[in-house]
N, C-alpha and C positions, 0 to 999 in steps of 0.2 A: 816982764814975764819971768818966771819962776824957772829955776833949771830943776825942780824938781819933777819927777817920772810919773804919769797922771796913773794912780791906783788901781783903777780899769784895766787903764793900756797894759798893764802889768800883770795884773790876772788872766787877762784875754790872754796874752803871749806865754804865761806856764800854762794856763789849758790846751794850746794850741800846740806848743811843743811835746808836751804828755802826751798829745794823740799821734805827736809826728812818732816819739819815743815807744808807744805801743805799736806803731806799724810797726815799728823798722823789727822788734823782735819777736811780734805774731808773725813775718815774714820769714827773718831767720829760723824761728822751728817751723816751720811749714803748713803754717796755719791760714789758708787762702781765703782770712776775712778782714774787714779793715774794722779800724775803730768803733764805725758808728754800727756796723755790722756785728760785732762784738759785745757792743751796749743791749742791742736786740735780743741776741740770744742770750746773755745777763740777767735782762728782762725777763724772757721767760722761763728761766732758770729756776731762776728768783720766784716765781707765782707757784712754784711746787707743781709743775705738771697740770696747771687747768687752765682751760682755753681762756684766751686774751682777746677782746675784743681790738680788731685793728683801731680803733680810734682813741682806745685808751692810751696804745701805743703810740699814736700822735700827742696827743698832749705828755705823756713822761716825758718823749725826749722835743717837746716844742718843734716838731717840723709840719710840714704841709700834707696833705694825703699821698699828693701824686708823689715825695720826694720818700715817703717812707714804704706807697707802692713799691715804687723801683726798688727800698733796700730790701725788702719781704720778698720780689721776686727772684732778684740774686741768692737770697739767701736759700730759696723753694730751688732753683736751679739747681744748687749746691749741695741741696738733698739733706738741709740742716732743718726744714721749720715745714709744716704742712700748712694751709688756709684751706677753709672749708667755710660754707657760707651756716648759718647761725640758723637751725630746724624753726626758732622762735621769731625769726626777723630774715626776710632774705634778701633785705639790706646788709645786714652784719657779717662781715669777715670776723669768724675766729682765727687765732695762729695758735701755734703747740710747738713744741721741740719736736724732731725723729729722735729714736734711739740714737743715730750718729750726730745729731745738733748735742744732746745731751753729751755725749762721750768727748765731745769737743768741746763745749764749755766745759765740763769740770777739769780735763787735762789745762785747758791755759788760763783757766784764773789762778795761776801763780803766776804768769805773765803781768796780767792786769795788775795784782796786788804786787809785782815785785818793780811795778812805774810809781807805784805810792812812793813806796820805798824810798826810792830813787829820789823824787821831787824833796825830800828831810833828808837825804842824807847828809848837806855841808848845812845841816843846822847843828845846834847844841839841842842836846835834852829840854834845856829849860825854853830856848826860842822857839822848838816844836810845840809844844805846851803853847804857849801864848800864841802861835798859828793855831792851832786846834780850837780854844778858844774863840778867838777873832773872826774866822771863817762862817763860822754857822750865823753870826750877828748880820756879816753882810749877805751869806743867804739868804736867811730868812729876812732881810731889809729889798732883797733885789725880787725874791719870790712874793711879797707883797705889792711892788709895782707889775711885775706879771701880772699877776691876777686878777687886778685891777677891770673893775667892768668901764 
């Protein structure tokens, strides 16, 4: 057996650390949401202010319903995200930012973007490069077994 560090295991454990890395300083400025709660309202940040079907929101970040209920609910508690059921389906949960979900994402996505940072900064120039590169190859290699029917 090989002493080398399985490539996975490796990735797994800098994503895992990133998310530990964005607690620790969404916590420090006073930001009462966690990672994946962050990704959410990113999410709907991100869609310019129109409603989100909750199930699209399951497949972006790959979780379960009942696991992405729970973070929509926290998040509605919070007084960051509204649901409303869908006039055309009333199966469909739409979500939305509030004014204060909004006012909260754009204050700490320098937060977010300052764990990029963070994760290149004991690279060179040229070895960020060739991560930049390399990265989207096994995305898009890993996002094709996803998908997979």
């Amino acid at each position: 057996m090989s002493g080398t560090p399985d490539i996975g295991l490796l990735i797994g454990y800098c994503a895992h650390l990133g998310m530990l890395y964005n607690e620790k300083l969404l916590r420090q400025s006073g930001y009462d949401v966690t990672p994946v709660q962050s990704h959410v309202l990113m999410y709907l940040f991100c869609r310019s202010g129109q409603p989100v079907n909750q199930r699209d929101l399951e497949q972006e970040l790959h979780l379960k319903p009942s696991t992405i209920n729970g973070i929509v609910s926290r998040l509605e508690e919070k007084g960051c995200i509204t649901r409303r059921t869908s006039p055309a389906d009333g199966r469909v949960r739409l979500l939305g930012l509030t004014e204060d979900g909004r006012r909260k994402t754009e204050a700490f996505q320098s937060i977010l973007k300052g764990t990029g940072r963070r994760f290149a900064s004991c690279l060179s120039e040229e070895e960020e490069n060739i991560l930049r590169e390399l990265l989207p190859r096994i995305i898009e290699n890993l996002e094709n077994e996803v998908n997979k029917a």
